[in-house]
ChimeraX commands (.cxc) that place a marker at each C-alpha (Angstrom):
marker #1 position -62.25,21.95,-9.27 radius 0.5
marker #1 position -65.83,22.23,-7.15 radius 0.5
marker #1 position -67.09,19.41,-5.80 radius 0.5
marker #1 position -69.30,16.20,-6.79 radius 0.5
marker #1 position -72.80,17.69,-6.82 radius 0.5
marker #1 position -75.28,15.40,-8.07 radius 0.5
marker #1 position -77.70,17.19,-10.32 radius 0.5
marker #1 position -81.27,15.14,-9.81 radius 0.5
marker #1 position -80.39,15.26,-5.78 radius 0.5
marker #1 position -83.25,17.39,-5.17 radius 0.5
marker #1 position -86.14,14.41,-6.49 radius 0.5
marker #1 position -83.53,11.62,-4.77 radius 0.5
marker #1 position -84.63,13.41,-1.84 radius 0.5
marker #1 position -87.89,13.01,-2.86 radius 0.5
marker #1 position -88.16,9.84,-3.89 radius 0.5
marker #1 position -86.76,8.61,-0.78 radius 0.5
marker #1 position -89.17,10.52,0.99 radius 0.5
marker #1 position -92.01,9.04,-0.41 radius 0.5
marker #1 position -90.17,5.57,-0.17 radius 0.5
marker #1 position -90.21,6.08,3.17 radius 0.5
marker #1 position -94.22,7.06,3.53 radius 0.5
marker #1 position -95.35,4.57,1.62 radius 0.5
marker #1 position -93.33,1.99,3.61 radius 0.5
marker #1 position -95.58,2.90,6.74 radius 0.5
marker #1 position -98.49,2.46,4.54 radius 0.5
marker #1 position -97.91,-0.88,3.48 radius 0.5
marker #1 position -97.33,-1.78,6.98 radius 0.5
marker #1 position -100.60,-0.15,7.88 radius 0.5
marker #1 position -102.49,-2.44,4.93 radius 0.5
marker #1 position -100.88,-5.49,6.20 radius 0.5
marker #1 position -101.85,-4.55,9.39 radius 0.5
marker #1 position -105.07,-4.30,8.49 radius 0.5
marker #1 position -105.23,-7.07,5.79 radius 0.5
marker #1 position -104.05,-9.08,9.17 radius 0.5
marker #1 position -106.81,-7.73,11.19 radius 0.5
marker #1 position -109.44,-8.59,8.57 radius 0.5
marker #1 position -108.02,-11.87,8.36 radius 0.5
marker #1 position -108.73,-13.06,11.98 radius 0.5
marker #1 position -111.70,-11.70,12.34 radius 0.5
marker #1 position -113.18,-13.41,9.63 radius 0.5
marker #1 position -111.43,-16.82,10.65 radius 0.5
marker #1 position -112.55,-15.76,14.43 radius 0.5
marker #1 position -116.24,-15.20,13.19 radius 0.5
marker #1 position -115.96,-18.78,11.21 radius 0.5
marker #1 position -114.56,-20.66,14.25 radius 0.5
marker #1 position -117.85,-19.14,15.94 radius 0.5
marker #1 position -119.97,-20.08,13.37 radius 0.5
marker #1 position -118.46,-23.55,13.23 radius 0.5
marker #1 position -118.86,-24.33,17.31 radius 0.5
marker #1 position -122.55,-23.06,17.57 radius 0.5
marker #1 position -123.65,-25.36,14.55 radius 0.5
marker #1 position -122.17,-27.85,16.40 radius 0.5
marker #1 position -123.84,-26.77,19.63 radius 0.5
marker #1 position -126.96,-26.54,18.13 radius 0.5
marker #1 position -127.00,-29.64,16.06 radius 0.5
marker #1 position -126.19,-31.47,19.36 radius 0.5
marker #1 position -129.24,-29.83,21.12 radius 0.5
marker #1 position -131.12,-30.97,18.20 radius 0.5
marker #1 position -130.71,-34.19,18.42 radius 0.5
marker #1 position -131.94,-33.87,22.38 radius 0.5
marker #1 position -135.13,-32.25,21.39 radius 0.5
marker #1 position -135.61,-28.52,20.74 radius 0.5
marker #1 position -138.33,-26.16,20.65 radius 0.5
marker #1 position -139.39,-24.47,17.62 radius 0.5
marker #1 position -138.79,-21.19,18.86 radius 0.5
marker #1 position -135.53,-21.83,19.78 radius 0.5
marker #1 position -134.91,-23.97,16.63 radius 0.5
marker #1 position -135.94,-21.14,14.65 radius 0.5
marker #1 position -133.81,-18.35,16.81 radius 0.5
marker #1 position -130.89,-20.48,16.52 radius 0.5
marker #1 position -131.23,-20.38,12.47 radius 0.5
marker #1 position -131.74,-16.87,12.45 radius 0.5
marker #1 position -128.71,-15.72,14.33 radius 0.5
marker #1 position -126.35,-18.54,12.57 radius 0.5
marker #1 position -127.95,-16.64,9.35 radius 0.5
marker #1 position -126.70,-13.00,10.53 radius 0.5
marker #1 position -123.31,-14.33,11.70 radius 0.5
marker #1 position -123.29,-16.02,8.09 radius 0.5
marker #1 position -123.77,-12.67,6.70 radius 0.5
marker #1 position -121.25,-10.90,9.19 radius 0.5
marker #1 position -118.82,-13.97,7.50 radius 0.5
marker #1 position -119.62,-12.64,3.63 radius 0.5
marker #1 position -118.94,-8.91,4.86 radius 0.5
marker #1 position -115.84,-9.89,6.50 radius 0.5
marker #1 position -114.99,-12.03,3.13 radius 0.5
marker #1 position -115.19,-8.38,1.62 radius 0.5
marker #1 position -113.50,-7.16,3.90 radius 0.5
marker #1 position -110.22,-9.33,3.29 radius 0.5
marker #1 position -110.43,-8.47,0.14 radius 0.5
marker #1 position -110.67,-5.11,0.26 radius 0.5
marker #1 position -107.53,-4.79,2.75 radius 0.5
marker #1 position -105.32,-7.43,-0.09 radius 0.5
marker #1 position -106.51,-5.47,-2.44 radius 0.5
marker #1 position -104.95,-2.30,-0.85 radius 0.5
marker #1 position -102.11,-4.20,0.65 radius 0.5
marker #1 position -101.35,-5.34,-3.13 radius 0.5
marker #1 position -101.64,-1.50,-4.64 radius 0.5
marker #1 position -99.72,-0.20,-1.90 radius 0.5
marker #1 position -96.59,-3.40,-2.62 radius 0.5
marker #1 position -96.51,-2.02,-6.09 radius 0.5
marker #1 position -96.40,1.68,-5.73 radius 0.5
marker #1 position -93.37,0.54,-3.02 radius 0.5
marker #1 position -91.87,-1.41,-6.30 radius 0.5
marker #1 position -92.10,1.56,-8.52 radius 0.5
marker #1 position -90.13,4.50,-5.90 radius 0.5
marker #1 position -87.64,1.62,-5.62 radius 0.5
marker #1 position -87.12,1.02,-8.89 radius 0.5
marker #1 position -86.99,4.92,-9.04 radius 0.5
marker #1 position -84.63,5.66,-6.73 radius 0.5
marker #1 position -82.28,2.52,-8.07 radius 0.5
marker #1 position -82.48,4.29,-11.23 radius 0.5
marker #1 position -81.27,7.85,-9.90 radius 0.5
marker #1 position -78.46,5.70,-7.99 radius 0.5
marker #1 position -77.40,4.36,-11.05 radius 0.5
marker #1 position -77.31,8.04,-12.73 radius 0.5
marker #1 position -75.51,9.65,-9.19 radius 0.5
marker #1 position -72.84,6.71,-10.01 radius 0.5
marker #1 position -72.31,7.54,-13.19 radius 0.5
marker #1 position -72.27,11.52,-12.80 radius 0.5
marker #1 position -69.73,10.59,-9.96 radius 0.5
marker #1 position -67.60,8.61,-12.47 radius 0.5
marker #1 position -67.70,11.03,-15.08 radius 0.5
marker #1 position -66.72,13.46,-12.55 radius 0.5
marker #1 position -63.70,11.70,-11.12 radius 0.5
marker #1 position -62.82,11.16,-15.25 radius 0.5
marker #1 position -63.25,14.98,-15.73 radius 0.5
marker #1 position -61.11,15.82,-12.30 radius 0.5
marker #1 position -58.53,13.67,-13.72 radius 0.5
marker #1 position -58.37,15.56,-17.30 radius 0.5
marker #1 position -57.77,18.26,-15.41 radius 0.5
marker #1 position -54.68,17.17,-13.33 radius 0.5
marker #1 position -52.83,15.71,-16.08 radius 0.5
marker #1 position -53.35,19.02,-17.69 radius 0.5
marker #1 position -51.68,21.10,-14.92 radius 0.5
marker #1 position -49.40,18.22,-14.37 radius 0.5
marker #1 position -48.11,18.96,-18.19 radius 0.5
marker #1 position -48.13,22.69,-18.30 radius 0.5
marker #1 position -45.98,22.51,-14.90 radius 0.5
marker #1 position -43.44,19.91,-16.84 radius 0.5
marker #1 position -43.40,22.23,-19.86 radius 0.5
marker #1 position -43.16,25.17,-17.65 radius 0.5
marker #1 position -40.04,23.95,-15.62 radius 0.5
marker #1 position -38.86,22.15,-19.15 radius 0.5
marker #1 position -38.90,25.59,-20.58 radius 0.5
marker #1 position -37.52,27.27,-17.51 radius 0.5
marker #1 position -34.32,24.71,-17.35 radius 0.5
marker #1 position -33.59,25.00,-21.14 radius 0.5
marker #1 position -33.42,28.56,-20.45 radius 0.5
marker #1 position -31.58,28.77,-17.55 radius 0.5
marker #1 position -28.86,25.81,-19.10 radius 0.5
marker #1 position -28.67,28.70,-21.88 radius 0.5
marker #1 position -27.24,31.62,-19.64 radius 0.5
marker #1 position -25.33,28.93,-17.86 radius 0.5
marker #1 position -23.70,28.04,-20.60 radius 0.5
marker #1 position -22.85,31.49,-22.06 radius 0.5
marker #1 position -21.75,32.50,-18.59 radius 0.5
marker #1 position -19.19,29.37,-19.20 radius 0.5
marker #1 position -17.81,30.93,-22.41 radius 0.5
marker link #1:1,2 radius 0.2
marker link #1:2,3 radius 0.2
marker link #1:3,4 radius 0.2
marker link #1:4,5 radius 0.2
marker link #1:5,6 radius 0.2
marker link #1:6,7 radius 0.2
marker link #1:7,8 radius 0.2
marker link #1:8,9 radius 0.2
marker link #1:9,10 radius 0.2
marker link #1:10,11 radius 0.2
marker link #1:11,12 radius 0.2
marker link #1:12,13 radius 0.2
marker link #1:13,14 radius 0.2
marker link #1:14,15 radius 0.2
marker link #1:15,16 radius 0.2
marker link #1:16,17 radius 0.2
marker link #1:17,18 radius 0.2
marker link #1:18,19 radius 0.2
marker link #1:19,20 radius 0.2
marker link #1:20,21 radius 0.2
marker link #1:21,22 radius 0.2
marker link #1:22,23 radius 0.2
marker link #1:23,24 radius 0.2
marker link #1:24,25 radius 0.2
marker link #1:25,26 radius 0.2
marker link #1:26,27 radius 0.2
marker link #1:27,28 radius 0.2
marker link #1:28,29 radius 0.2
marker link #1:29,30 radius 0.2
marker link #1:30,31 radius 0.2
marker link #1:31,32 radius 0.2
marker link #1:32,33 radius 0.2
marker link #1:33,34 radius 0.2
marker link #1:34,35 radius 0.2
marker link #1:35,36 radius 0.2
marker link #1:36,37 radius 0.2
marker link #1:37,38 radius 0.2
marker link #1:38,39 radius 0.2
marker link #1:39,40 radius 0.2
marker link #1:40,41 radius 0.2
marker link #1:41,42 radius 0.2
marker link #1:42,43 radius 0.2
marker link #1:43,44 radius 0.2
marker link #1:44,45 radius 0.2
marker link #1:45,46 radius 0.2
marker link #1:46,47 radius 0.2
marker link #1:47,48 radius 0.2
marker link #1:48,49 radius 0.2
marker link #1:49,50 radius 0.2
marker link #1:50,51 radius 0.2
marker link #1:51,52 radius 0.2
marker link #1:52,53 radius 0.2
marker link #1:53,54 radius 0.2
marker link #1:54,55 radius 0.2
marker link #1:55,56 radius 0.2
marker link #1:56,57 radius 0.2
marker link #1:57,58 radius 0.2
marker link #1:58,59 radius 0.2
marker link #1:59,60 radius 0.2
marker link #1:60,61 radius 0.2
marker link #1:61,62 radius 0.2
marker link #1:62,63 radius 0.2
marker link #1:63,64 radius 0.2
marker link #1:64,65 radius 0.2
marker link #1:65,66 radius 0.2
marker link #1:66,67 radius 0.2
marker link #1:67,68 radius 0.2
marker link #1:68,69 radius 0.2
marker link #1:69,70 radius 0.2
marker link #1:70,71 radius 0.2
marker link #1:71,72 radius 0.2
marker link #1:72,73 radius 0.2
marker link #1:73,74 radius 0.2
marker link #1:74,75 radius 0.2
marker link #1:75,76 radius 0.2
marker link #1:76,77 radius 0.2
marker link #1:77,78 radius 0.2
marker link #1:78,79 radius 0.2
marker link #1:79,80 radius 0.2
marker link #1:80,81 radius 0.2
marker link #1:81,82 radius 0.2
marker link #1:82,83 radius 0.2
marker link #1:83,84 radius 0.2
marker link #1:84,85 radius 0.2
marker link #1:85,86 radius 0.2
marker link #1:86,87 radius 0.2
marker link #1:87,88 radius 0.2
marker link #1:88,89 radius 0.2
marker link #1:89,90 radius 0.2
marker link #1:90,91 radius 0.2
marker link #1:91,92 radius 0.2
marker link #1:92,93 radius 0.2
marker link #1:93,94 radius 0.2
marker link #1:94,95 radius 0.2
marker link #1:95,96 radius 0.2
marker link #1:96,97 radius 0.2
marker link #1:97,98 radius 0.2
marker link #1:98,99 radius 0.2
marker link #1:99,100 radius 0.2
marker link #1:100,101 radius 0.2
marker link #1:101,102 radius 0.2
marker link #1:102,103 radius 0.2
marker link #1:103,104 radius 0.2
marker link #1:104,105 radius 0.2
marker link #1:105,106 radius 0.2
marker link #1:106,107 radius 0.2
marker link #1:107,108 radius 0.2
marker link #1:108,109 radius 0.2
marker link #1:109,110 radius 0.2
marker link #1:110,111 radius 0.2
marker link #1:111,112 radius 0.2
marker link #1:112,113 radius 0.2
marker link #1:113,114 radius 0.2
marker link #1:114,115 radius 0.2
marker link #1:115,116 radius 0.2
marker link #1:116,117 radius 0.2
marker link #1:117,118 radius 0.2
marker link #1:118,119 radius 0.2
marker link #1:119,120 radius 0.2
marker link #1:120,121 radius 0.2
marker link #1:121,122 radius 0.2
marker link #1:122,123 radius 0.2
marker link #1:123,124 radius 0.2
marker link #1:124,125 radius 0.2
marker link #1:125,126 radius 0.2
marker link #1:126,127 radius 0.2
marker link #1:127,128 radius 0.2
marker link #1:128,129 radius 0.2
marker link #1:129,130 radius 0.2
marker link #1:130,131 radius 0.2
marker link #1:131,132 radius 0.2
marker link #1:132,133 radius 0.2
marker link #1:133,134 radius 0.2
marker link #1:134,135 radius 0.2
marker link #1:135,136 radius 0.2
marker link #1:136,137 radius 0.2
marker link #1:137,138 radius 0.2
marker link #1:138,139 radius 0.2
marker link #1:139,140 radius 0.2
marker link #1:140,141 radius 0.2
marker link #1:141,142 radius 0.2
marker link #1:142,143 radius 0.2
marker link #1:143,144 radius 0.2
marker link #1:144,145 radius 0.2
marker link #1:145,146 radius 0.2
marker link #1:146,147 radius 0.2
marker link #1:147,148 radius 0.2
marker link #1:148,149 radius 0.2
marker link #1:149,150 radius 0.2
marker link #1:150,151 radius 0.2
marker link #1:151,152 radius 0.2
marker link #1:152,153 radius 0.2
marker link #1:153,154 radius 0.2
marker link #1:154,155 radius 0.2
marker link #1:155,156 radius 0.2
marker link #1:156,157 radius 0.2
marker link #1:157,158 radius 0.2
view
């Protein structure tokens, strides 16, 4: 009998594959999700101590002009905030898509598993038809062979 060849190998292979590729991209969207993450919380820390700063120098007397610069730049680096806000949630976003497509090649490849095993068992069922079968014809062969050969013994006797 040939040997065990499973017959979906070929997009096993493939499945793995892609496992495999999208495994580095998820890393790569956490990695970036992560990124995202402390740069907004980096930007919000900054945010936080010059409010503080400034209110401080407020209460020590401040010029207009500088009152007024102060406000504007805690405005842009209120907007830089919001646009890393997006930006988080951009990177989950992709993080989450690429988690998912990872669930579905492993639910994939679980599922041509399951099939290999159960070509595999079928096989070993199939192999074993087949041995019991040349077990029997080599009893009824040497059956046969023995009756005849007790025959001439016998009329050899007489």
């Amino acid at each position: 009998m040939k040997r065990f060849a499973f017959t979906l190998a070929p997009l096993l292979k493939v499945r793995e594959a892609a496992k495999e590729k999208l495994m580095a991209e998820y890393a790569e969207a956490l990695a970036a999700l992560e990124a995202a993450n402390k740069k907004k919380n980096d930007l919000e820390s900054r945010f936080e101590a010059l409010t503080a700063e400034y209110e401080a120098q407020a209460f020590g007397g401040v010029k207009p002009a500088q009152m007024r610069a102060a406000k504007l730049y805690l405005e842009e680096l209120q907007e830089e905030i919001r646009a890393a806000e997006a930006e988080v949630w951009r990177a989950q976003a992709k993080a989450e898509s690429k988690r998912q497509e990872l669930t579905e090649v492993h639910k994939e490849i679980k599922t041509l598993e399951k099939l290999k095993e159960k070509q595999y068992r079928e096989y070993l069922a199939e192999a074993e038809k087949q041995e019991a079968k040349i077990r029997e014809d080599m009893l009824a062969f040497n059956v046969a062979g023995s009756a005849g050969s007790d025959a001439s013994l016998s009329a050899d006797i007489k």
